[in-house]
C-alpha positions as CSV (number, residue, x, y, z in Angstrom):
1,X,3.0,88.7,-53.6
2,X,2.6,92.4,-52.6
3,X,6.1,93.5,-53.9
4,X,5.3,91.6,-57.4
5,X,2.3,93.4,-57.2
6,X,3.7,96.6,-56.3
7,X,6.7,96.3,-59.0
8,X,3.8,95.4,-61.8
9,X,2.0,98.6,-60.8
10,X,5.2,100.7,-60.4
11,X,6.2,100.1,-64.1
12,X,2.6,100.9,-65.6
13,X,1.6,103.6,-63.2
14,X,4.3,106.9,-62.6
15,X,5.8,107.7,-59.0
16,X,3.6,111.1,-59.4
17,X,0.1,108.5,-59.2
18,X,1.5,106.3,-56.1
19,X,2.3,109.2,-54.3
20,X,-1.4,110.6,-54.8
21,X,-2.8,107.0,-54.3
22,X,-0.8,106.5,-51.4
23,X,-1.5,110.0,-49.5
24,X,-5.3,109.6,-50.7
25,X,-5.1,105.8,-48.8
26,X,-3.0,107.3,-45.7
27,X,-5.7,110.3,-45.4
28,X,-8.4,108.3,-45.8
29,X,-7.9,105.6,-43.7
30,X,-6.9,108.2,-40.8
31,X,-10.4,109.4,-41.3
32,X,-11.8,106.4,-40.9
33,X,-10.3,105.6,-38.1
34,X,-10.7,108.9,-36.2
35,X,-6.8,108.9,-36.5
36,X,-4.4,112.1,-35.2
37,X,-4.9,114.8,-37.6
38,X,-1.6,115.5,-37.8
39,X,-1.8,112.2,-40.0
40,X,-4.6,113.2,-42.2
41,X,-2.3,116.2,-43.2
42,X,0.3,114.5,-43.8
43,X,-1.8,112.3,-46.0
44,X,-3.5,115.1,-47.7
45,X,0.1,116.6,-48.4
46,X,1.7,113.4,-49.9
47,X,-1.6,113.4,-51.9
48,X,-1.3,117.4,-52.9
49,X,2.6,116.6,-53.7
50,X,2.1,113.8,-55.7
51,X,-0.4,116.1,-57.9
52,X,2.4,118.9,-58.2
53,X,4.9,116.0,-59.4
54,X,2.5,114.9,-62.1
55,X,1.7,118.1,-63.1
56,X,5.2,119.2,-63.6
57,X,6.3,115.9,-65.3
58,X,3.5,116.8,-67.8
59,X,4.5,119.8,-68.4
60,X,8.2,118.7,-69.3
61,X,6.5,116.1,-71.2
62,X,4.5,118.9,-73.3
63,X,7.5,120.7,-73.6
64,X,10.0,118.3,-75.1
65,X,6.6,117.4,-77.4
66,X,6.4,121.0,-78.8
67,X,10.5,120.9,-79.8
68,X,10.1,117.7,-81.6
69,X,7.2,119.3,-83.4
70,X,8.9,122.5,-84.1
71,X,11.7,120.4,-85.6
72,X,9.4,118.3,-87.7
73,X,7.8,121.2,-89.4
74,X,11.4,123.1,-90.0
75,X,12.4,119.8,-91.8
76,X,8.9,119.6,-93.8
77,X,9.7,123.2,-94.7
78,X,13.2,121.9,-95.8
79,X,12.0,119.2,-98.0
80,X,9.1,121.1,-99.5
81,X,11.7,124.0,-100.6
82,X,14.0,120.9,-101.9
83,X,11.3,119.7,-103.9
84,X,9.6,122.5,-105.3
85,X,12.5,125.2,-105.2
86,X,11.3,126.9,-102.4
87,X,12.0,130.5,-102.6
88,X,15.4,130.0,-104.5
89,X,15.2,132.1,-108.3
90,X,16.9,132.5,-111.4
91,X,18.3,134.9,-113.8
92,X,20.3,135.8,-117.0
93,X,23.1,137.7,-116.4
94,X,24.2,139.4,-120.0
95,X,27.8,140.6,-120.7
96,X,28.8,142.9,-122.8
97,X,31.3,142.3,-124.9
98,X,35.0,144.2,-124.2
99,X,35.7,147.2,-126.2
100,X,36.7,146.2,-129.9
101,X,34.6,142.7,-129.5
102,X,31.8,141.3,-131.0
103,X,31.2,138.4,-128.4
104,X,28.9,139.1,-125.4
105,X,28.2,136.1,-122.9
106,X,25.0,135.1,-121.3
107,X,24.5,133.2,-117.9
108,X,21.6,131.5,-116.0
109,X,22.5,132.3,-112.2
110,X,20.5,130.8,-109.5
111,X,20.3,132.8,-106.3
112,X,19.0,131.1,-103.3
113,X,19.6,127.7,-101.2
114,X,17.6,125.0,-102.9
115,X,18.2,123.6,-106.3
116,X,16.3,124.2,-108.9
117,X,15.0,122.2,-111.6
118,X,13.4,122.1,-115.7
């Protein structure tokens, strides 16, 4: 019964919370008890350790949050540019014609990454 309940806590709850939980509890019940004190530290250090894990697991969390972000708003930029022509121009281009011609050529060149449309 106490390892299903442990297991069915373990898979909703992180190892950062058990530890604090479980260094609160160990602390705690030293007190209580008028346990060593030497117990009560090690408690309060399980509980203090457990509070580090979480916090850095957060962070990492936060971190890997931010790239996906990052990534999302490059791509929006991408399809926005695709859509609208971002920053992507055009131009005519005249030639003249050679010497002793009378036939000059004209060309529409687009300059830039995204395609441009109308």
């Amino acid at each position: 019964m106490n390892r299903l309940l442990f297991e069915r806590l373990k898979s909703h709850v992180g190892g950062p919370a058990i530890a604090v939980v479980a260094g609160a509890v160990l602390a705690g019940a030293t007190a209580y008890l008028d346990g060593p004190k030497e117990l009560i530290l090690v408690g309060a250090l399980v509980g203090a350790g457990g509070a580090l894990w979480a916090s850095i697991q957060r962070s990492a969390g936060e971190e890997a949050l931010r790239k996906k972000s990052e990534e999302l708003a490059e791509l929006n930029r991408f399809i926005a540019g695709a859509v609208t022509g971002g920053n992507s121009f055009c131009y005519v281009a005249a030639e003249t014609p050679p010497p002793g011609g009378n036939k000059g050529l004209l060309s529409v060149v687009q300059e830039g990454p995204y395609p441009l449309y109308e």
